[in-house]
C-alpha atoms as an extended CHARMM CRD file, in Angstrom:
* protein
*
        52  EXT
         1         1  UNK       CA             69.0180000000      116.2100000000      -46.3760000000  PROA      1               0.0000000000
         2         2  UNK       CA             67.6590000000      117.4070000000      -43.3210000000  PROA      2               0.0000000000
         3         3  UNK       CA             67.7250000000      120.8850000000      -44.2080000000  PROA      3               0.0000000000
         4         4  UNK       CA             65.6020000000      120.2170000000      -47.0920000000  PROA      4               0.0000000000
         5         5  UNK       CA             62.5930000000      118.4770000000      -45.2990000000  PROA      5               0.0000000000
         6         6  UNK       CA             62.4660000000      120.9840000000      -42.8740000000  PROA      6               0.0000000000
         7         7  UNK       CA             62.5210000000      123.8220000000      -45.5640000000  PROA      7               0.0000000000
         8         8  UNK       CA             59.6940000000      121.3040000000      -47.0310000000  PROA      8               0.0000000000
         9         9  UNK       CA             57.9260000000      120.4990000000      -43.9480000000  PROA      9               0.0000000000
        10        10  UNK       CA             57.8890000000      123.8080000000      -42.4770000000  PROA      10              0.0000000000
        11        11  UNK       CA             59.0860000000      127.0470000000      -44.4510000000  PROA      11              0.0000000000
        12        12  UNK       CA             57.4820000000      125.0130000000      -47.7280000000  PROA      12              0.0000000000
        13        13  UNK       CA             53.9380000000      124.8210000000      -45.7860000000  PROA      13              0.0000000000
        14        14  UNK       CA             54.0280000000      128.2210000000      -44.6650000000  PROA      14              0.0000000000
        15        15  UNK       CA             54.1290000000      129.5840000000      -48.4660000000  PROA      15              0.0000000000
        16        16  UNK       CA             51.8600000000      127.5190000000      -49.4520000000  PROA      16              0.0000000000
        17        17  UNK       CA             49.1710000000      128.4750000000      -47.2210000000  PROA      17              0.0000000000
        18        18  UNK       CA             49.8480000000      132.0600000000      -47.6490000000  PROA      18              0.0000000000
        19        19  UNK       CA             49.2820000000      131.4450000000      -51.1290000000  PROA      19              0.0000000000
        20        20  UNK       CA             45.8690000000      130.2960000000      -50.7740000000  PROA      20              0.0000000000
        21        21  UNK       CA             46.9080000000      126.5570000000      -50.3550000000  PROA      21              0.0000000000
        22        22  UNK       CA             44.0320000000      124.3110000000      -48.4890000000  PROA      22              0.0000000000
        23        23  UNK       CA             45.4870000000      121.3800000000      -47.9020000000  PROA      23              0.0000000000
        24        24  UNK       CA             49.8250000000      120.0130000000      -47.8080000000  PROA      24              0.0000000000
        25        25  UNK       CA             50.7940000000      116.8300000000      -47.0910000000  PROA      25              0.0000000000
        26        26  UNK       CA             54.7470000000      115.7920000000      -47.0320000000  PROA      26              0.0000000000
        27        27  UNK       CA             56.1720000000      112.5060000000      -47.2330000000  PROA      27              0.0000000000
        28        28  UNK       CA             59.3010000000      111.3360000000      -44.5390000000  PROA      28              0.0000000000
        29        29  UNK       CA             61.9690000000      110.0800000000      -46.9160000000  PROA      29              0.0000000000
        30        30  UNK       CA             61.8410000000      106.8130000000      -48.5860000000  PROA      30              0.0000000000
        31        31  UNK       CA             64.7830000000      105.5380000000      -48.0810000000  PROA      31              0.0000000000
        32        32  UNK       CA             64.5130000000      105.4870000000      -44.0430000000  PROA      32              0.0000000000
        33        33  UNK       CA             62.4710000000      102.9850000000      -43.8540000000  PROA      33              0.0000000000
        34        34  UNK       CA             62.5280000000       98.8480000000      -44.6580000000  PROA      34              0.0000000000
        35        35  UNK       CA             59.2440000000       99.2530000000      -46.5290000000  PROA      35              0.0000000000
        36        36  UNK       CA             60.1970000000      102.4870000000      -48.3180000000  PROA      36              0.0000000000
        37        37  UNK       CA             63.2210000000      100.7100000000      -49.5230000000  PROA      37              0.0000000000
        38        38  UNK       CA             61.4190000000       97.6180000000      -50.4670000000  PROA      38              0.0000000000
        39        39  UNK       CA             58.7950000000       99.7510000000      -53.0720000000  PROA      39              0.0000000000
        40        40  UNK       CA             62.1000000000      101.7100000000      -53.7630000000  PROA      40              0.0000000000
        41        41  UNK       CA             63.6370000000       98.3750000000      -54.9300000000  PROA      41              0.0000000000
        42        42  UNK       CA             60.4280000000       97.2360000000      -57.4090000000  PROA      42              0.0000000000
        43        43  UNK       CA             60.3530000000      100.2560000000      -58.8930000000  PROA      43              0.0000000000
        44        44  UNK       CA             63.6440000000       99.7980000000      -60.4830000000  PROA      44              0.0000000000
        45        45  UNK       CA             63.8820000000       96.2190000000      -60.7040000000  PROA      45              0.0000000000
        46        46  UNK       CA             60.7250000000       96.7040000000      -63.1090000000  PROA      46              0.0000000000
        47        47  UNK       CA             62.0520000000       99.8430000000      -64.6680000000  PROA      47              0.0000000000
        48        48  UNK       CA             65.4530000000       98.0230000000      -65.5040000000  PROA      48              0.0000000000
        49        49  UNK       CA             63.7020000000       94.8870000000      -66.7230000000  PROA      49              0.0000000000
        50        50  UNK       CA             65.6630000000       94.0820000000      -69.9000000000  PROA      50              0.0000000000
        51        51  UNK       CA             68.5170000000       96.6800000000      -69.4190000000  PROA      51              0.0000000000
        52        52  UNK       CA             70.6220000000       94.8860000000      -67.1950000000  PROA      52              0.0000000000
């Protein structure tokens, strides 16, 4: 959701420096991205090993 990473990557930021925060990092979405999907993909093929 766009809306969300920008709250996140902006509004999110903003807080947390006010707050005293040093240091924020955000992540782009997983799931944009051949490699992002490829981790995405191990992680459950190991975490349904035996299930299915």
């Amino acid at each position: 959701c766009l809306e969300t990473l920008e709250e996140l990557a902006i509004r999110g930021k903003e807080q947390f420096l006010a707050a005293g925060g040093e240091q924020f990092a955000s992540l782009t979405c997983l799931n944009t991205s051949d490699p992002g999907m490829a981790m995405l993909e191990t992680l459950v093929r190991r975490e349904l090993a035996g299930w299915i």
